[in-house]
C-alpha positions, 0 to 999 in steps of 0.5 A, a space after each residue: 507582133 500580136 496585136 493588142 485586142 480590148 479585152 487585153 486592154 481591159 486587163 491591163 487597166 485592171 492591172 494598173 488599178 489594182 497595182 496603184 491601189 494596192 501594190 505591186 507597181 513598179 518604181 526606178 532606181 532613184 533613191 528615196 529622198 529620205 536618205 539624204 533626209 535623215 543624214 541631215 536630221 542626224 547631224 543636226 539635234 533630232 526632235 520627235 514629233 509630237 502627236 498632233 505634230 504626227 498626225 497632221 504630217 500623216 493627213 498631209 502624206 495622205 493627201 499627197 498620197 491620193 494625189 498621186 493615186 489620181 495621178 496615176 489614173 489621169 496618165 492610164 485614162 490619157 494613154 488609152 484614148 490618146 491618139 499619137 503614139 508619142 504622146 500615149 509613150 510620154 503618158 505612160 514615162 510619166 505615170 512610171 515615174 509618178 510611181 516613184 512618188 506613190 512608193 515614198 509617201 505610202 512609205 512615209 504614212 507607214 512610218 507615221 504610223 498612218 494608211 492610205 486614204 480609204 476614198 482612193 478607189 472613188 478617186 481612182 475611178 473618177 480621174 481615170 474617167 476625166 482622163 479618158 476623156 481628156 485624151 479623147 477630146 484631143 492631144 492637145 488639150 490632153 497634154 495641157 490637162 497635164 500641164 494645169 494638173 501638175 502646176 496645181 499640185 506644184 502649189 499644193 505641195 508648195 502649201 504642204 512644205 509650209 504646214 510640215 512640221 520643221 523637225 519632219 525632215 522626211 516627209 520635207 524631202 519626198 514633197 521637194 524632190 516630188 515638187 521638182 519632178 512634177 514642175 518637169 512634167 509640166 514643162 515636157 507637156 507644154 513643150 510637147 504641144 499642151 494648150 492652156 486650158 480655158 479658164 472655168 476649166 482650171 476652176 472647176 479643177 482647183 474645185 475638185 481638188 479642194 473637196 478631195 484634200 478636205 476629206 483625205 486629210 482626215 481619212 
């Protein structure tokens, strides 16, 4: 078998980040919550969503969407630097499946008539980064990294249901399916030997993660 050299390793993380950016990333068979969404929004009497109903859907979409953008940069920065090839494998089996997410709130955005956040690429570039580093201090605390990422996006979506407007069924589906998937990746990671992070790293996480739903809401 051909032995991957660092200039291959430097196009399949161009790859990766121009497919995240911009399309092209592959995603599994699972429906789109959607589905299930509008079946049970044609049972009940549809009410449209207002305008101001429309775009704060669409500023919450968008900042799920990066979300997932940094997600996919923090799992490639991790599997490059890892050092066991067991956790390099979980890293990349959750970024395949972070893409189910990337795919249904870009879908989502087009159907609020919306885009994508403009910061994306910056944000891409600054979680690949953290996430290198991540893995490179040690698997441990990659795997933890892991663990407090997704716990703090379990809380954010937990406050983007409760903002969602209640006739938005649609975009209520993909964040409770996306809400399930992110607890379990939490959970395999701190079963695959996460450590808890210290607490001014936690902070310093909520801190950042706050400064970029601020901006992406808008744009």
């Amino acid at each position: 078998m051909r032995q991957i050299s660092p200039v291959d390793k430097v196009i399949m993380i161009a790859d990766n980040a121009l497919k995240t950016l911009f399309g092209g990333y592959q995603v599994t068979e699972r429906a789109n919550p959607t589905e299930s969404a509008t079946l049970k929004s044609s049972i009940q009497e549809t009410i449209p969503l207002t305008l101001e109903e429309q775009k704060n859907a669409a500023g919450l979409m968008r900042i799920n969407h990066c979300g997932e953008v940094c997600a996919q940069a923090l799992y490639q920065g991790q599997a490059m630097t890892a050092r066991l090839p067991e956790v390099r494998d979980k890293m990349a089996q959750a970024a395949a499946e972070e893409n189910d997410h990337l795919n249904w709130c870009a879908d989502r955005l087009k159907q609020l008539d919306s885009s994508p956040s403009f910061f994306n690429p910056a944000w891409y570039i600054g979680s690949f980064a953290i996430g290198a580093i991540a893995g490179a201090v040690g698997d441990q605390w990659s795997l933890g990294f892991v663990a407090e990422t997704e716990h703090q996006v379990v809380r954010h979506l937990d406050n983007h249901l409760q903002k969602l407007p209640e006739a938005d069924w649609e975009s209520r589906a993909i964040l409770t399916q996306m809400r399930e998937d992110e607890l379990q990746h939490a959970t395999t990671a701190l079963a695959a030997g996460g450590a808890d992070l210290p607490v001014p790293v936690k902070k310093i996480m909520g801190v950042m993660s706050k400064v970029m739903t601020s901006t992406v809401y808008y744009v």
